[in-house]
C-alpha positions as CSV (number, residue, x, y, z in Angstrom):
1,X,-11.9,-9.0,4.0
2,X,-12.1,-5.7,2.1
3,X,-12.2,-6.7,-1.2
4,X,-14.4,-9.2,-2.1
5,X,-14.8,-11.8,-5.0
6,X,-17.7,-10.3,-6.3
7,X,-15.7,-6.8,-6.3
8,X,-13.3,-8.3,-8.3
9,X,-15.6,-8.2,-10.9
10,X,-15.9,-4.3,-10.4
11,X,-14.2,-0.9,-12.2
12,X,-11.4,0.1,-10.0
13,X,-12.7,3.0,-9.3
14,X,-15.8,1.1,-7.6
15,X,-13.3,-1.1,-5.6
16,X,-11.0,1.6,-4.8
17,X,-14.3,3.6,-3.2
18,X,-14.7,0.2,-1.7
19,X,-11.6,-0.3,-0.1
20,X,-11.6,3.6,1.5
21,X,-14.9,2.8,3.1
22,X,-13.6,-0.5,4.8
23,X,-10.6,1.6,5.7
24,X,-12.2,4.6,7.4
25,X,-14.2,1.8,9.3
26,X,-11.7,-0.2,9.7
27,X,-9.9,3.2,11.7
28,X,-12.3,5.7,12.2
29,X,-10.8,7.8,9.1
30,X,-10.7,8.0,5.5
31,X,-7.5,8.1,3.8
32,X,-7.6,11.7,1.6
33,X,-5.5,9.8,-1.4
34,X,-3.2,7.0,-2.4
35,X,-0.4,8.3,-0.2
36,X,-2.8,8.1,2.6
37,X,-3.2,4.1,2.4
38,X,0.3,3.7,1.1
39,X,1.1,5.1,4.3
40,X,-1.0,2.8,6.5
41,X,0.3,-0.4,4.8
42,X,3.8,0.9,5.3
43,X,2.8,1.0,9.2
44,X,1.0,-2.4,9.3
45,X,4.5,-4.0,7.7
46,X,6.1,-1.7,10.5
47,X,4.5,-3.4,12.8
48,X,5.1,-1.2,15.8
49,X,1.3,0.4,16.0
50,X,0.6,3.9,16.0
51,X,2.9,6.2,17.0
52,X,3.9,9.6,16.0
53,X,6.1,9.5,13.3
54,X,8.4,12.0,11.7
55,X,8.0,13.8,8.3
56,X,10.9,11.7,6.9
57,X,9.3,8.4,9.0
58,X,6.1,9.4,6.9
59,X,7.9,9.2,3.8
60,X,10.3,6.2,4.7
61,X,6.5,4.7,5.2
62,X,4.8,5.6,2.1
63,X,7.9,4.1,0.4
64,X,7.7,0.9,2.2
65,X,3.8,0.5,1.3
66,X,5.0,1.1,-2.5
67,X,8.0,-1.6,-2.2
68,X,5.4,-4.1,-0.2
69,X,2.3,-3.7,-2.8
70,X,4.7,-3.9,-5.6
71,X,6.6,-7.0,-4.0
72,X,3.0,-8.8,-4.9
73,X,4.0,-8.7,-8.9
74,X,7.8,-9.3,-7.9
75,X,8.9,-5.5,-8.9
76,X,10.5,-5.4,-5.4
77,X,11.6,-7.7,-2.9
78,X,12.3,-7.8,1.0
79,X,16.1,-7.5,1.2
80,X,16.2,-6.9,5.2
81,X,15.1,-6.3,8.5
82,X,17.4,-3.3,9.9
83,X,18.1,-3.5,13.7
84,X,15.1,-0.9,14.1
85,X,12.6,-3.5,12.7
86,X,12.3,-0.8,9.5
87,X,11.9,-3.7,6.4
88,X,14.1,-2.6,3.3
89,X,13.4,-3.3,0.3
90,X,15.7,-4.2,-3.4
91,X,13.8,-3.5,-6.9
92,X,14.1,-6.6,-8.9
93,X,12.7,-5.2,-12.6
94,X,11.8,-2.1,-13.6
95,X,8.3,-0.5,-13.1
96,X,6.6,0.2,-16.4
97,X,6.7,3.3,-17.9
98,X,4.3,5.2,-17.8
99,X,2.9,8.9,-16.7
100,X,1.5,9.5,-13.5
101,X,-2.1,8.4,-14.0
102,X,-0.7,4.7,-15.0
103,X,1.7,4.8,-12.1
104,X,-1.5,5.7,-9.7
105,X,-3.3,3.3,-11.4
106,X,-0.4,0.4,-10.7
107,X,-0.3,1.4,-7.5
108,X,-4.0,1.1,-6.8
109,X,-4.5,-2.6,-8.3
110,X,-1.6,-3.6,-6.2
111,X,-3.1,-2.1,-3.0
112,X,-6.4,-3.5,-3.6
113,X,-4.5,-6.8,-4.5
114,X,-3.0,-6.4,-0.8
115,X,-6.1,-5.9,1.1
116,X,-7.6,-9.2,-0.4
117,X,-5.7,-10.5,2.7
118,X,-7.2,-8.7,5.7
């Protein structure tokens, strides 16, 4: 597990630090940024490895880590499976508004939340 109950306890910035180091060993690499581990979740709920991946793939994968770590506070939810195996997702309520710092800030409790599992 990545995130611990004692990190819980912890800024986010601390657990966020946290959860790159457990990454980059988990790996062998650091994520740069947000859109770094967004990406790797979107790959894990792929579910078909590592494999080269187009630019458009990329995105289509950053978008499904947002849908999935968002799907934990029931902003989205898994509409289907396409014949690919690529997960789609529907948004069920709005996101809060917000600038981009809040949005990052979203984004990373919902990661962290989604590592608690592994």
């Amino acid at each position: 597990m990545m995130i611990t109950e004692d990190m819980e306890n912890q800024p986010l910035d601390i657990q966020w630090e946290h959860l790159l180091n457990g990454l980059e060993q988990l790996i062998g690499k650091r994520p740069a940024d947000l859109n770094g581990v967004l990406f790797l979740v979107g790959v894990q709920e792929l579910g078909q490895g590592a494999k080269h991946f187009t630019k458009e793939q990329k995105q289509d994968l950053m978008h499904i880590g947002i849908c999935k770590v968002l799907s934990l506070s029931s902003y989205y939810s898994l509409e289907y499976i396409d014949k690919d195996g690529w997960p789609h997702y529907k948004l069920e309520r709005a996101l809060p508004q917000g600038d981009v710092l809040k949005q990052e800030v979203l984004l990373k409790m919902h990661v962290i939340e989604y590592f608690k599992f592994f």
